[in-house]
C-alpha positions as CSV (number, residue, x, y, z in Angstrom):
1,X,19.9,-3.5,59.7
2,X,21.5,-6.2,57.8
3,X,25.0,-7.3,59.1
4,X,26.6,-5.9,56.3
5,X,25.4,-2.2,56.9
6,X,22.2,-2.1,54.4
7,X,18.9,-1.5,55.3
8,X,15.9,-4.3,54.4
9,X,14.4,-3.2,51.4
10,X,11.0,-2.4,52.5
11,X,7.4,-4.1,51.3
12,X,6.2,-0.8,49.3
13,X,9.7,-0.5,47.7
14,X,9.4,-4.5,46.8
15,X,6.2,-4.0,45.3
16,X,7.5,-1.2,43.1
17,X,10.5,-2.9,42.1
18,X,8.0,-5.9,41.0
19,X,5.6,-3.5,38.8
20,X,8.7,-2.0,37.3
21,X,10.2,-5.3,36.8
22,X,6.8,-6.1,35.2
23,X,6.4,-3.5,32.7
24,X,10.0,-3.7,31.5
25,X,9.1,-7.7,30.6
26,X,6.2,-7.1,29.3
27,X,7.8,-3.7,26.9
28,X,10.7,-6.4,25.8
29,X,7.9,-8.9,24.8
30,X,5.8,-6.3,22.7
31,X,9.0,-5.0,21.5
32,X,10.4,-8.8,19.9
33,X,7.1,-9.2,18.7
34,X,6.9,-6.1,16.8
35,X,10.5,-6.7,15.4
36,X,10.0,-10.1,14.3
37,X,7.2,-8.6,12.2
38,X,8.5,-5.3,10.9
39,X,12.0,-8.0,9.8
40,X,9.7,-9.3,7.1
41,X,9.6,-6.2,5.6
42,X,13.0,-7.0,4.7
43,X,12.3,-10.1,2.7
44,X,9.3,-8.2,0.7
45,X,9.3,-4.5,0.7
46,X,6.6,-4.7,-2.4
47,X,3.9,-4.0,-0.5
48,X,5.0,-0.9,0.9
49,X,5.2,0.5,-2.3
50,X,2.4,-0.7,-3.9
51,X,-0.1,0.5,-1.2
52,X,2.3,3.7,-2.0
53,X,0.7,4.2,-5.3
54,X,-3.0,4.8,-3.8
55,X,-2.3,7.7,-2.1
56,X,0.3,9.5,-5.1
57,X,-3.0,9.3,-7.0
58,X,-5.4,11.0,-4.7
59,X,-2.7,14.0,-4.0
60,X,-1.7,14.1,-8.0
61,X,-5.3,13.3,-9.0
62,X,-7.8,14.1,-7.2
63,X,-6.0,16.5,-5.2
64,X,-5.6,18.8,-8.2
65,X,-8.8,18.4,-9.6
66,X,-10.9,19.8,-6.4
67,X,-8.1,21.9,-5.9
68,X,-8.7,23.8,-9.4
69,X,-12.8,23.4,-9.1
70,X,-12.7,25.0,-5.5
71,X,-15.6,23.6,-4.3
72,X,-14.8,22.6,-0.9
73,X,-14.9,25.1,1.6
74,X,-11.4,25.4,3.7
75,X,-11.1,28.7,5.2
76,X,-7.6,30.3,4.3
77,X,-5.9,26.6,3.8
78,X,-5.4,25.8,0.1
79,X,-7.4,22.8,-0.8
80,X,-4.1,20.8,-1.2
81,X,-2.7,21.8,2.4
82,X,-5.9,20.6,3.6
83,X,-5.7,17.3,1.8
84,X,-2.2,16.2,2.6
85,X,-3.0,15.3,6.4
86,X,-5.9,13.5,5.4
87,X,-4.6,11.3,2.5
88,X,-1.7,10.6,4.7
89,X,-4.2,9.1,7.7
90,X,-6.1,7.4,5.0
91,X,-2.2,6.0,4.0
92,X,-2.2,4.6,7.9
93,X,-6.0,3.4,7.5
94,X,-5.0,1.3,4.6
95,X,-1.8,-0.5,5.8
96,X,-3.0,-0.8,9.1
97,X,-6.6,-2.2,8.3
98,X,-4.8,-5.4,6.3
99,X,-2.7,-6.0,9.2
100,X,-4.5,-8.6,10.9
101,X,-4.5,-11.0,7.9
102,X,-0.9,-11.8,9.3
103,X,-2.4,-13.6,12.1
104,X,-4.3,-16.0,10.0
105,X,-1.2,-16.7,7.9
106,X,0.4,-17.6,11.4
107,X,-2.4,-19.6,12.2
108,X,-2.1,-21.5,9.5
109,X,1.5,-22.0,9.9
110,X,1.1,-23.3,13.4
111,X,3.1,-19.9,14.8
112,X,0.0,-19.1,16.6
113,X,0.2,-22.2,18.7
114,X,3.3,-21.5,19.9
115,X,2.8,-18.2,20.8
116,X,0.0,-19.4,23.1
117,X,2.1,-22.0,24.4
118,X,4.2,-19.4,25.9
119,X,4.0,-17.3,28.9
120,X,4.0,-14.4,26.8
121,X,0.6,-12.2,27.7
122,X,-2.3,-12.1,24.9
123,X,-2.2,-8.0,25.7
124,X,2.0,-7.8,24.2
125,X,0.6,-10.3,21.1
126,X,-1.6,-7.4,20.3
127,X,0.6,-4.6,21.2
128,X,3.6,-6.0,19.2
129,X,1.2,-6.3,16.1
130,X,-0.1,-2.6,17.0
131,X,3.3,-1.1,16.8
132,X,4.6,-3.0,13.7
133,X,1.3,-1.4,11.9
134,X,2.8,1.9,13.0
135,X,6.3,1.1,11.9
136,X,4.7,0.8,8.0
137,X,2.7,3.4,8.6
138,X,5.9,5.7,9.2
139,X,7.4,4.9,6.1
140,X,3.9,5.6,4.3
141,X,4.0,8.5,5.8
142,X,7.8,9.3,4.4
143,X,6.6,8.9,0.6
144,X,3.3,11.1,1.3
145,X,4.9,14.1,2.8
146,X,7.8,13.4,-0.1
147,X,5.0,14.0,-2.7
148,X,3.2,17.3,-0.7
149,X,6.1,19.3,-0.4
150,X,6.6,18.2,-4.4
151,X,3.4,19.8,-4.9
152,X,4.2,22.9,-3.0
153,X,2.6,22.2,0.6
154,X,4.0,24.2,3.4
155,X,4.6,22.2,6.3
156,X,6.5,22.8,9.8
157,X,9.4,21.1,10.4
158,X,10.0,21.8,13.6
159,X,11.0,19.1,16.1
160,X,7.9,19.3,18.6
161,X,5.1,19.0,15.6
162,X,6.8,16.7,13.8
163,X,7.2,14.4,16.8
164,X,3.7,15.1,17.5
165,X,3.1,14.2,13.6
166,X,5.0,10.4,14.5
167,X,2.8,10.1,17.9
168,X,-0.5,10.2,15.5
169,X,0.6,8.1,13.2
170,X,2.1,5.8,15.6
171,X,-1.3,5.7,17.5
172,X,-3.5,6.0,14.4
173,X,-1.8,2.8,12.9
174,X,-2.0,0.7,16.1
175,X,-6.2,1.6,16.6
176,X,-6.7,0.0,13.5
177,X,-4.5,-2.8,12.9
178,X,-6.1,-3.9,16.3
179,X,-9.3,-3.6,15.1
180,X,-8.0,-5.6,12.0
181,X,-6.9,-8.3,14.1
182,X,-10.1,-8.3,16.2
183,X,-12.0,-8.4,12.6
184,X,-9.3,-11.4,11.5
185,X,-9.9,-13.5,15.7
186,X,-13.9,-12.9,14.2
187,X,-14.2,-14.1,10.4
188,X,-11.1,-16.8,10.6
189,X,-10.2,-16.8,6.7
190,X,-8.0,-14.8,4.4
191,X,-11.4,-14.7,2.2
192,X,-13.9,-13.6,4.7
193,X,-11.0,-10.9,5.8
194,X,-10.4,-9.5,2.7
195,X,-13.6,-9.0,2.3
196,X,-14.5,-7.5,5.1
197,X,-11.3,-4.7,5.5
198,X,-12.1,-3.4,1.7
199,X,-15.9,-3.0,3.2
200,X,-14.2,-1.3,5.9
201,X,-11.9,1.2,4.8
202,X,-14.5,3.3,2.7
203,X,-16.7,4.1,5.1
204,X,-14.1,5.2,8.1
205,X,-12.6,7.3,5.2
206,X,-15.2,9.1,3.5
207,X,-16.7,9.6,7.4
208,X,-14.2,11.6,8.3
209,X,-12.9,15.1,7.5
210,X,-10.3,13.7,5.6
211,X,-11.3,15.1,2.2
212,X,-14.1,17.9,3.2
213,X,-14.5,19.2,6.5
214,X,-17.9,17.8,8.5
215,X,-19.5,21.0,8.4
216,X,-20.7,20.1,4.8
217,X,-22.1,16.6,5.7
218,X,-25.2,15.7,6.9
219,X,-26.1,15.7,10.5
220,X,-26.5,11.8,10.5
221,X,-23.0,11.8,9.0
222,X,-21.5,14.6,10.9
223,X,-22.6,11.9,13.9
224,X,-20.8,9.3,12.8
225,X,-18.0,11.7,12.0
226,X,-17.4,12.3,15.9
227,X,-17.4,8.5,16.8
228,X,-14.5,8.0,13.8
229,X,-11.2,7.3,15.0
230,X,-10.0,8.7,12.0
231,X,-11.5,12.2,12.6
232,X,-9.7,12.6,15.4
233,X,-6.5,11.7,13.7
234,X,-6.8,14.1,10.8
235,X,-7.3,16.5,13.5
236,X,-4.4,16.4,15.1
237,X,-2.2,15.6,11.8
238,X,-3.8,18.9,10.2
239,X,-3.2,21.0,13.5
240,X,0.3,19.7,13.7
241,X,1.4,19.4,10.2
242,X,0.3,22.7,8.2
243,X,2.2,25.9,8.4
244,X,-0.9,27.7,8.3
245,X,-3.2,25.9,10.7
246,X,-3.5,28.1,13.7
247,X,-2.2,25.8,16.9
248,X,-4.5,24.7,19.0
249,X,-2.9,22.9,21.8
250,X,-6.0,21.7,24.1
251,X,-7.5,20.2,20.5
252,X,-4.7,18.4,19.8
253,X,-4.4,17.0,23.5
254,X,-8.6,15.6,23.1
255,X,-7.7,13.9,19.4
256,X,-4.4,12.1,21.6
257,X,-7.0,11.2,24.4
258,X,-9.6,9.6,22.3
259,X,-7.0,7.8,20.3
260,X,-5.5,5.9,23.5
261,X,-8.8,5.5,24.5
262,X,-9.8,3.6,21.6
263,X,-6.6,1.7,21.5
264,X,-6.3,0.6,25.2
265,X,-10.1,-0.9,24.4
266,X,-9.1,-2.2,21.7
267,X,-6.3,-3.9,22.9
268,X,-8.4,-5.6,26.0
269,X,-11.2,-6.8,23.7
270,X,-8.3,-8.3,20.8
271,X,-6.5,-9.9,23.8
272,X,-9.4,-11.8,24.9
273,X,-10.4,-12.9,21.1
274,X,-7.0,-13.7,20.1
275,X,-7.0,-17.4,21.7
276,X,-10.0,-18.0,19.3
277,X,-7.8,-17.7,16.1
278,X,-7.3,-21.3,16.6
279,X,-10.8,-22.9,17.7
């Protein structure tokens, strides 16, 4: 005992007092990085709400038009119903995929350099990045369930699937604007980049169930369906989302698995490239 009555703290209860200590600096470093990028949304909200026009046109366009030709098989769902949750994880996909060309602005504006000046760990650079992604994503997500339930969509609005709804976007959005910024650490130019994500986003969409389910694609596709991020996320958002998708809890639970899966690799592999923004 101490002379004033207290016990020593012990070596076990030190160590945990460290690690919690640890995590609680690290969460306030991701969390100022993410802030200092979701402020310049402030300064230019335009590209919010041009990327909002994209999906308005598959929901008002092409939305109607297969939902009047019935040609995709989806069970009791309404073709429209099973659209929404897929245009509104293609929403994510595009805002997030573009994220990483922010790094190579900061490159050039000798930001980067001072981040890696600082004791600040490569892991909360790409975390903070992840979680701004899925800060626009949220307000994507805002104008594309505005326009379903324009159109007639019946979606539940209770509190548990609609938190749900913002843990899939939230984790959606930060898969791919890491892979974004793993693409933008690789290629090193806005050119290259730009080039690159509109190669990109195609192919994750249109292999995924986001518009047709993958029982009507080929088996080579249907492959490639099941190693999509993106599948996984329309899973869940679908699940979650419709009021007449059956719930199917343990589902739901593998899409969440396979998404922080993906992320946490992700996140090791952009933390190692990020240093070579700048070589």
């Amino acid at each position: 005992m101490r002379p004033g009555g207290s016990a020593d703290m012990s070596g076990p209860a030190m160590e945990r007092q460290g690690a919690m200590a640890s995590i609680a600096a690290f969460a306030r470093k991701t969390v100022a990085i993410a802030d200092m990028e979701v402020r310049k949304l402030r300064h230019d909200p335009t590209e919010l709400l041009t990327r909002a026009i994209q999906p308005a046109l598959w929901l008002l366009i092409f939305g109607q038009v297969m939902a009047h030709a019935r040609v995709v098989p989806t069970g009791d769902l309404p073709y429209m119903d099973f659209l929404v949750p897929g245009i509104l994880a293609q929403s994510v996909l595009f805002v997030a995929i573009f994220n990483g060309i922010s790094i190579i602005w900061e490159r050039d504006l000798g930001i980067v350099h001072k981040f890696l000046a600082t004791p600040t760990p490569r892991s909360a650079l790409v975390l903070g990045k992840a979680v701004s992604g899925g800060v626009r994503s949220l307000i994507q997500a805002v104008v594309v369930l505005a326009l379903a339930l324009a159109l007639g969509v019946k979606l539940r609005w209770e509190p548990l699937p609609l938190l749900g709804v913002i843990v899939l976007i939230l984790l959606g959005a930060a898969v791919f604007s890491t892979f974004s910024l793993i693409v933008a650490c690789l290629v090193k130019t806005r050119e290259r980049f730009m080039g690159i994500g509109q190669v990109l986003t195609m192919p994750l969409f249109f292999a995924s169930n986001a518009i047709y389910p993958t029982s009507m694609m080929p088996g080579w596709l249907r492959a490639i369906s099941h190693v999509n991020p993106l599948t996984y996320q329309v899973d869940g958002l679908r699940s979650l989302l419709l009021a007449g998708a059956p719930p199917q809890g343990a589902a739901i639970g593998i899409d969440l698995a396979v998404l922080v899966a993906v992320l946490l690799g992700l996140v090791a592999v952009a933390a190692r490239l990020y240093p070579n923004i700048v070589r």
